[in-house]
FIKOLZA-1660 file (N, C-alpha, C; in steps of 0.1 Angstrom, whole numbers, plus 5000, padded with zeros to 4 digits):
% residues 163
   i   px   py   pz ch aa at
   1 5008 4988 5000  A  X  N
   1 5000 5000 5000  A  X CA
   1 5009 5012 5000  A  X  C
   2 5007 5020 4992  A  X  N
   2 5013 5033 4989  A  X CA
   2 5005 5046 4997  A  X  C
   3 5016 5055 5004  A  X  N
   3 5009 5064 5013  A  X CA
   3 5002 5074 5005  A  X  C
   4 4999 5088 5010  A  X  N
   4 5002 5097 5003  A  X CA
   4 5007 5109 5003  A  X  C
   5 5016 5120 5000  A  X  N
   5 5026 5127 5004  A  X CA
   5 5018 5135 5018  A  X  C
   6 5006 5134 5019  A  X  N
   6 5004 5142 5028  A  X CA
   6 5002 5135 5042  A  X  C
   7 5006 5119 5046  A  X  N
   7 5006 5110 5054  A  X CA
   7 5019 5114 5065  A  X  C
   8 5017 5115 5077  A  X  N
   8 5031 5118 5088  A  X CA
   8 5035 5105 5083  A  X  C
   9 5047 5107 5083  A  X  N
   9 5056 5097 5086  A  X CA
   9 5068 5099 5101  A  X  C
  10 5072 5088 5108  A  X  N
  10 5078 5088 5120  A  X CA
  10 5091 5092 5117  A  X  C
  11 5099 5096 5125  A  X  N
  11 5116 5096 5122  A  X CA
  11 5121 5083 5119  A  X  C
  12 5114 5075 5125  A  X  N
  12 5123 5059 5121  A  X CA
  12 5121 5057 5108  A  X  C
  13 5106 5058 5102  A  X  N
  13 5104 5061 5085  A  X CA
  13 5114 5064 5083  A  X  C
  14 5116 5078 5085  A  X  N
  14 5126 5090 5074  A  X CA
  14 5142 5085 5079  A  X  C
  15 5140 5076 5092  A  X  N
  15 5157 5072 5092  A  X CA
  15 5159 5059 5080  A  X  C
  16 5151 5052 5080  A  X  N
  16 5150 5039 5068  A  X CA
  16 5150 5044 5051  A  X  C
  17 5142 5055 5053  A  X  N
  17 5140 5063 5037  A  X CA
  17 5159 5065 5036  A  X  C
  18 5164 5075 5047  A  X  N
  18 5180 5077 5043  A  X CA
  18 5187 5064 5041  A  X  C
  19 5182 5054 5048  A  X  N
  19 5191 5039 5050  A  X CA
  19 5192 5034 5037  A  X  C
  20 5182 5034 5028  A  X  N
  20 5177 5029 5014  A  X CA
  20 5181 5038 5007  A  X  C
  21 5179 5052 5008  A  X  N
  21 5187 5060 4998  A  X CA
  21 5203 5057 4998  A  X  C
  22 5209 5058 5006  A  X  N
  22 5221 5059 5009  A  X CA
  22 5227 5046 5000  A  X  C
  23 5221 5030 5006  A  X  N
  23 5220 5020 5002  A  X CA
  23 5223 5022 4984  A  X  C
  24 5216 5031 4981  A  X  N
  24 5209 5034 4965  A  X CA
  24 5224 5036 4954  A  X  C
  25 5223 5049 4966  A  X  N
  25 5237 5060 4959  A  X CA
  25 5248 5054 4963  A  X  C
  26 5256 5047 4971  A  X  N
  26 5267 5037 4970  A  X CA
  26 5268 5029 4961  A  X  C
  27 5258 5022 4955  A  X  N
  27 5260 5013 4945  A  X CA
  27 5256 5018 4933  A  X  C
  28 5255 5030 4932  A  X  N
  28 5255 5037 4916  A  X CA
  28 5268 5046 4917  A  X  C
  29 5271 5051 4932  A  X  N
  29 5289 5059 4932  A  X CA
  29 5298 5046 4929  A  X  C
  30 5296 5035 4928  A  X  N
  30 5305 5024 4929  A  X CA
  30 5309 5019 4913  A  X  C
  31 5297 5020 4908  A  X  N
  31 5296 5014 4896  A  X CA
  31 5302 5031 4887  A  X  C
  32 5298 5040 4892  A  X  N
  32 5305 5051 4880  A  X CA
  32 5317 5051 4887  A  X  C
  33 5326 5049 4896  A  X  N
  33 5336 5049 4901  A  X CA
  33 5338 5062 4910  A  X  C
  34 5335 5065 4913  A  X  N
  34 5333 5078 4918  A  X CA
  34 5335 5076 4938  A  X  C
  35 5341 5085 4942  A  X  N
  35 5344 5082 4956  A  X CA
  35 5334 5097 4965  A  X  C
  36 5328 5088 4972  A  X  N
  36 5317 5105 4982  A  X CA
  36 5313 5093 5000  A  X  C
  37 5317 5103 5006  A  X  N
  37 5310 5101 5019  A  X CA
  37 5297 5103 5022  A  X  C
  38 5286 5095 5023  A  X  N
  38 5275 5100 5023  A  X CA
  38 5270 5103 5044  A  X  C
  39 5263 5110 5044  A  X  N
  39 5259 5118 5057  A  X CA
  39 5240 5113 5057  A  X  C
  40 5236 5110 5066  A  X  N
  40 5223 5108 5066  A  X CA
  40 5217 5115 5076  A  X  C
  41 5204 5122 5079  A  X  N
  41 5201 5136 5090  A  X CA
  41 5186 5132 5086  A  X  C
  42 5180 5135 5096  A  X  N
  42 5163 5140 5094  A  X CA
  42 5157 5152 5098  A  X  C
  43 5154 5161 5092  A  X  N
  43 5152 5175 5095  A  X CA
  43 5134 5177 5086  A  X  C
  44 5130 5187 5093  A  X  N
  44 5118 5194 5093  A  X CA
  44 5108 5179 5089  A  X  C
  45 5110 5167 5090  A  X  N
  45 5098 5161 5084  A  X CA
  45 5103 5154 5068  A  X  C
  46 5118 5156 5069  A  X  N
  46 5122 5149 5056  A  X CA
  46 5136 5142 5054  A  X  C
  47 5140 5130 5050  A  X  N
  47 5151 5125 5051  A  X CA
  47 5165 5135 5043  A  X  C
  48 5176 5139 5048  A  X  N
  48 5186 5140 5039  A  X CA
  48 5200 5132 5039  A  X  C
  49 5199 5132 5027  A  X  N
  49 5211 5125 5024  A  X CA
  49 5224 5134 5018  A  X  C
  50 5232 5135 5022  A  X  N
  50 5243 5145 5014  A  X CA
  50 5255 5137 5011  A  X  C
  51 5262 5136 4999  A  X  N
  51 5271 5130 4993  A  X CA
  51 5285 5142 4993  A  X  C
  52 5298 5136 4998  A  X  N
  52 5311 5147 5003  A  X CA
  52 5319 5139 4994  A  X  C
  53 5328 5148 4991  A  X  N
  53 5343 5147 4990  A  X CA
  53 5354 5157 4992  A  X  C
  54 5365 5152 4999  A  X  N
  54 5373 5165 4999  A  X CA
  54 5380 5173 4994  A  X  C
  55 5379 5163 4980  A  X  N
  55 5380 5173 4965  A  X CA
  55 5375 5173 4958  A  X  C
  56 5370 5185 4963  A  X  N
  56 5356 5192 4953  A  X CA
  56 5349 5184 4938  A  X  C
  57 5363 5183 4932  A  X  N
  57 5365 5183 4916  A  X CA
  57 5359 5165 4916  A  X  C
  58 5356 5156 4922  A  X  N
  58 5354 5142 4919  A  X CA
  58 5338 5144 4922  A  X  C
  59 5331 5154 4923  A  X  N
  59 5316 5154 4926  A  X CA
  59 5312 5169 4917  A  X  C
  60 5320 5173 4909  A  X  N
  60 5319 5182 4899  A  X CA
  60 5307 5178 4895  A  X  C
  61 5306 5170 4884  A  X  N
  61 5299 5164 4872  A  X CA
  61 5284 5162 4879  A  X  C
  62 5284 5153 4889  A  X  N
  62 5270 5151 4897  A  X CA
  62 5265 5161 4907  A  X  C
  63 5271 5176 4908  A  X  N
  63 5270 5184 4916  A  X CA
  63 5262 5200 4912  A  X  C
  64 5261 5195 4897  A  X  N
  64 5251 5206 4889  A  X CA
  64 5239 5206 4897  A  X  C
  65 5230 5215 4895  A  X  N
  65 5218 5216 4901  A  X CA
  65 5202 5203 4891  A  X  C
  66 5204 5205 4876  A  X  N
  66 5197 5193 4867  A  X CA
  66 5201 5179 4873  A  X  C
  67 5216 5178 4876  A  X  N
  67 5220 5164 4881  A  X CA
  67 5213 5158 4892  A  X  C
  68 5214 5169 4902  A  X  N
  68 5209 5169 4917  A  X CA
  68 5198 5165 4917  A  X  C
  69 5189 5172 4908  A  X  N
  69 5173 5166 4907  A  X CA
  69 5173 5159 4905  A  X  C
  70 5176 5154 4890  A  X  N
  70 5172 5140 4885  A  X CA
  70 5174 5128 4889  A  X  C
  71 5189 5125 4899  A  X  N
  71 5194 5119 4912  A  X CA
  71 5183 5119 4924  A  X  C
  72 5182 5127 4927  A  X  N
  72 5175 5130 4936  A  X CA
  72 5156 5119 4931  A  X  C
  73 5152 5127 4920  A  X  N
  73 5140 5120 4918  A  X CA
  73 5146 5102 4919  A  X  C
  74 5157 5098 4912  A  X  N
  74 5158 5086 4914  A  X CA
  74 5157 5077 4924  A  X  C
  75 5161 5083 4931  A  X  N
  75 5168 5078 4947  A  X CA
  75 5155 5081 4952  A  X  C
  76 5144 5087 4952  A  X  N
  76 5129 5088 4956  A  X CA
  76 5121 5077 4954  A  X  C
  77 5123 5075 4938  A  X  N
  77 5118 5062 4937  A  X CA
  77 5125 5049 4937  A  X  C
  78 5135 5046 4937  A  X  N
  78 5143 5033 4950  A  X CA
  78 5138 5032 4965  A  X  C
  79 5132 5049 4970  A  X  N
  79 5125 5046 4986  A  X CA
  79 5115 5041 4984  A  X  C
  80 5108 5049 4972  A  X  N
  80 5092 5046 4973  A  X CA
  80 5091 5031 4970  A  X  C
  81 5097 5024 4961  A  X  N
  81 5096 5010 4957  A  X CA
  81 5098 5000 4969  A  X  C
  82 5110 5001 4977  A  X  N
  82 5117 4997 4990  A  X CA
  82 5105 4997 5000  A  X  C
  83 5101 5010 5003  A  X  N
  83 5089 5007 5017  A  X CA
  83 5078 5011 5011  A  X  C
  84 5075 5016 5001  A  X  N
  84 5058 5015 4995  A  X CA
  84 5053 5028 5002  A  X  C
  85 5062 5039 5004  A  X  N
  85 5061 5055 5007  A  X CA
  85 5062 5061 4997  A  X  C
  86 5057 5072 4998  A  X  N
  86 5063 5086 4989  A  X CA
  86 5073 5091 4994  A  X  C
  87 5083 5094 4989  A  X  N
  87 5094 5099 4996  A  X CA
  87 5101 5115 4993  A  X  C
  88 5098 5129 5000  A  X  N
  88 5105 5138 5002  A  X CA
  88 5119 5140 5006  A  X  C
  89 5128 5129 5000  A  X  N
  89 5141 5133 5006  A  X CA
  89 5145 5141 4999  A  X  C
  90 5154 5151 5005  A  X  N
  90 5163 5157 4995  A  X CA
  90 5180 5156 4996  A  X  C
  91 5180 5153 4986  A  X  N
  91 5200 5149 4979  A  X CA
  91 5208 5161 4978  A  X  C
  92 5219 5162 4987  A  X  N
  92 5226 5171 4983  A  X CA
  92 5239 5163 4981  A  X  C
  93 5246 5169 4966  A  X  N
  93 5261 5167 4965  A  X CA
  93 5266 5174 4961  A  X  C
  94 5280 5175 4972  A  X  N
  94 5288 5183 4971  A  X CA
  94 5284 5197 4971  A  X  C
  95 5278 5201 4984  A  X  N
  95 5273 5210 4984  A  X CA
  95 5265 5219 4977  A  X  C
  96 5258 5216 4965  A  X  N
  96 5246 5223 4960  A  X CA
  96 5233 5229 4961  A  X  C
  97 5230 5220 4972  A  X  N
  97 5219 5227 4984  A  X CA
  97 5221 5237 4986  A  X  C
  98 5235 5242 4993  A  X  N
  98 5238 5257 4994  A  X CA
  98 5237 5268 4981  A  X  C
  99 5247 5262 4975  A  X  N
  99 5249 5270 4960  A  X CA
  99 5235 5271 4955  A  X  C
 100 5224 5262 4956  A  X  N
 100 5213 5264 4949  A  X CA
 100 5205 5273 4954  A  X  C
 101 5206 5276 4970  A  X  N
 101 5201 5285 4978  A  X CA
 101 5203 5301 4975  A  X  C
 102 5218 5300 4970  A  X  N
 102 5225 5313 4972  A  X CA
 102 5216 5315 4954  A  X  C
 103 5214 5307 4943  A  X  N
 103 5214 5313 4934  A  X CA
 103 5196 5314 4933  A  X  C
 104 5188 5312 4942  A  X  N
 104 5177 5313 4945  A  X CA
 104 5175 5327 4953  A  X  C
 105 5183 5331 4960  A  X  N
 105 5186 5342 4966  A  X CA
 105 5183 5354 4957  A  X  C
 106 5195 5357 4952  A  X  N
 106 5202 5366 4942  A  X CA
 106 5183 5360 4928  A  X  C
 107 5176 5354 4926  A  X  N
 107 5165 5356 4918  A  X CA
 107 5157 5363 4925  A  X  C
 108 5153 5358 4938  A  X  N
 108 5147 5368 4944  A  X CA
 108 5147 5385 4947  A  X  C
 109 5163 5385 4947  A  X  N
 109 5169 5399 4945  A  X CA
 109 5165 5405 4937  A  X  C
 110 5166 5400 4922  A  X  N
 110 5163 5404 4910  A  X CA
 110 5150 5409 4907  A  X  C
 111 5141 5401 4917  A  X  N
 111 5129 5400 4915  A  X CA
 111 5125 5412 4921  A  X  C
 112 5130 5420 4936  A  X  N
 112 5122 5426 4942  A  X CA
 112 5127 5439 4937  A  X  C
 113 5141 5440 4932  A  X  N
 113 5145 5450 4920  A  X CA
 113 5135 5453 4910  A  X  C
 114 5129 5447 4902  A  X  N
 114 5118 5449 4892  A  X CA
 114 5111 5457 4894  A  X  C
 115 5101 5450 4908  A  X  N
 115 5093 5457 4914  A  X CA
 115 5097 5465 4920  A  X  C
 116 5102 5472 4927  A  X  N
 116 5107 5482 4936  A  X CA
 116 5113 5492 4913  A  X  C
 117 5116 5490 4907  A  X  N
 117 5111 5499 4897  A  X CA
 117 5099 5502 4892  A  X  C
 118 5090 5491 4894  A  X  N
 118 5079 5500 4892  A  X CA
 118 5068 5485 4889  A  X  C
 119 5079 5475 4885  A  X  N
 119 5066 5464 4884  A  X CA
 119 5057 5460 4894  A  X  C
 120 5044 5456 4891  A  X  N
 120 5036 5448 4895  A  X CA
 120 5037 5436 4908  A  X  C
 121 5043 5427 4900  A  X  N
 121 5049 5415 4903  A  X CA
 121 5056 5410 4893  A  X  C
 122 5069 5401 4901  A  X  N
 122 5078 5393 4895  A  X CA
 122 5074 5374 4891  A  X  C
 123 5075 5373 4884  A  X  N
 123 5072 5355 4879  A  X CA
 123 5088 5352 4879  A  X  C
 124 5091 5343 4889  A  X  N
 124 5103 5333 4887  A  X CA
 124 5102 5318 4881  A  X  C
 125 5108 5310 4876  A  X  N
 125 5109 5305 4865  A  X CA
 125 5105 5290 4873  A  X  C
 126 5099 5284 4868  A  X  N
 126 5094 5270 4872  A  X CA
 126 5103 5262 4882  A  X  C
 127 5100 5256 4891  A  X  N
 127 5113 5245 4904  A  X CA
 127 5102 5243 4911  A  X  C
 128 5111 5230 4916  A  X  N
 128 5103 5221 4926  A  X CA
 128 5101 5226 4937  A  X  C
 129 5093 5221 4943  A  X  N
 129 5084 5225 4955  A  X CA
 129 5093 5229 4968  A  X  C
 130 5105 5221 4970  A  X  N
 130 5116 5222 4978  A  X CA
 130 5121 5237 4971  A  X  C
 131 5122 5241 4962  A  X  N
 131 5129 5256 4958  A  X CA
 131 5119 5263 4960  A  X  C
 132 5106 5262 4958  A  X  N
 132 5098 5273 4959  A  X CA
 132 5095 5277 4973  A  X  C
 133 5093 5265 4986  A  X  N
 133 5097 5266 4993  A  X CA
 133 5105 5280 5001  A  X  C
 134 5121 5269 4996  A  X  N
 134 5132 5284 5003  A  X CA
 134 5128 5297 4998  A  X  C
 135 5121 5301 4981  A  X  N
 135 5118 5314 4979  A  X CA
 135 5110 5319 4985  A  X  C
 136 5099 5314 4990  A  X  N
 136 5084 5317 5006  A  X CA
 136 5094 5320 5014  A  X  C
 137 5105 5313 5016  A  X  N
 137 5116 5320 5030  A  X CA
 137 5122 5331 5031  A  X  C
 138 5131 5330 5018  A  X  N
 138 5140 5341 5014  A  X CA
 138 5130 5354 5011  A  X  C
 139 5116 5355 5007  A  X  N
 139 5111 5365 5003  A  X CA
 139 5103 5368 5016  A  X  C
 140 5103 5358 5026  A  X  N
 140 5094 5368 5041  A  X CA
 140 5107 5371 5050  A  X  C
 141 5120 5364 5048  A  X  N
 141 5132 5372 5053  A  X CA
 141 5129 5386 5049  A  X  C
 142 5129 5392 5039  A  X  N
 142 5132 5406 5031  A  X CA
 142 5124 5420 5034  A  X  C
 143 5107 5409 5041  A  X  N
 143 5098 5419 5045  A  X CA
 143 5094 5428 5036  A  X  C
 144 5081 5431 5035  A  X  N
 144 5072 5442 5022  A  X CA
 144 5071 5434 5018  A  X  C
 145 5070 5420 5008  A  X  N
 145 5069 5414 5001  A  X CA
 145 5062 5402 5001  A  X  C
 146 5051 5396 4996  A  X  N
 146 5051 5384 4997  A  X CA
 146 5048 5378 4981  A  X  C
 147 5048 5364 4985  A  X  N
 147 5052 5352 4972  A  X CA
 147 5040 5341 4973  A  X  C
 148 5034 5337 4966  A  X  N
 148 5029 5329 4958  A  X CA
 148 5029 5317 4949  A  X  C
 149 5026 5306 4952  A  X  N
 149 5030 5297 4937  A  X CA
 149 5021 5298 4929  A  X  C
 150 5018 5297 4917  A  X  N
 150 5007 5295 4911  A  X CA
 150 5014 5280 4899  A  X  C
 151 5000 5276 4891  A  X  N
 151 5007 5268 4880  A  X CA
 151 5003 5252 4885  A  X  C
 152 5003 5244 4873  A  X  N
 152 5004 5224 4877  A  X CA
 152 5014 5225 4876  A  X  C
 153 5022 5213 4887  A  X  N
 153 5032 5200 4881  A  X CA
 153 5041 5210 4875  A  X  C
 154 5048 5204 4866  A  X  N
 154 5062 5211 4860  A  X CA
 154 5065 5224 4855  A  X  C
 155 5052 5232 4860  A  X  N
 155 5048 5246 4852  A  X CA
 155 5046 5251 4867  A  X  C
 156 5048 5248 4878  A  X  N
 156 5043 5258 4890  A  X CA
 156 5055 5270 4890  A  X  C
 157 5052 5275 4897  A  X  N
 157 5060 5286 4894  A  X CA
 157 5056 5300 4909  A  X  C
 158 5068 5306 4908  A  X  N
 158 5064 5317 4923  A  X CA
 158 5066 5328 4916  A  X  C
 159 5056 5335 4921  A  X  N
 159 5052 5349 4920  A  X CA
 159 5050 5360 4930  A  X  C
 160 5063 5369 4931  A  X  N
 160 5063 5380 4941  A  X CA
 160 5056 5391 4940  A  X  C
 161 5052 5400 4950  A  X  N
 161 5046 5412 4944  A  X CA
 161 5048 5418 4962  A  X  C
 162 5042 5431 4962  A  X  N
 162 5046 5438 4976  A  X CA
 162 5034 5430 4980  A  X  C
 163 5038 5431 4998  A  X  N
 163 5023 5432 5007  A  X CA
 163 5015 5441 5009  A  X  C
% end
């Protein structure tokens, strides 16, 4: 029986979701040859898994932000198959989580620049629910401002405008 994303799950869940991910991503780092320390943590209600190295340059290639997703969706569904959950983990390697943060930042920037010229409201560009997320954060950090999703599935999208 399959949950549904809006089902609690317990920490021991979200500790087994990382056990299986983890499980996942060692035997695909193994097979592309690739060397990463993986970290497992459960925060706000979601498993993470973070993949290290301490040279940078061997987690290059998988460390793009497209990579990270599409990894990421993978390794979701190896959980969801494994315990018959939906799985909100999120993957970080090699630090992109941050970098993705920072460059989610600097759009919101952009964004309240527009408007503070004179627009309306800003439309930022389609991302998953975990990005649109930190932009609800980053944009009530800033104050005057609030954000919006609007949109289905692959077309959602956040939309700023003043309060």
């Amino acid at each position: 029986m399959t949950t549904s994303p809006e089902t609690t799950v317990t920490v021991a869940q979200l500790e087994e979701e990382g056990d299986v991910a983890a499980d996942y991503l060692e035997a695909l780092l193994d097979i592309a040859d690739i060397d990463g320390d993986l970290a497992l943590d459960v925060r706000a209600g979601r498993a993470y898994v973070t993949v290290e190295n301490d040279d940078a340059a061997s987690l290059r290639l998988l460390s793009s932000p497209d990579t990270v997703q599409a990894l990421q969706e993978l390794v979701r569904i190896a959980v969801q198959t494994k315990t018959g959950r939906f799985s909100r983990l999120i993957l970080d390697i090699g630090g992109s989580r941050d970098a993705r943060q920072q460059q989610l930042e600097k759009l919101v920037d952009r964004a309240i620049e527009r408007i503070e010229d004179g627009a309306s409201q800003a439309s930022l560009p389609a991302m998953s629910s975990y990005e649109r997320k930190l932009v609800h954060d980053v944009v009530a950090e800033r104050g005057g401002f609030v954000s919006e999703s609007y949109g289905e599935g692959a077309d959602r999208h956040t939309v700023i405008r003043r309060g």
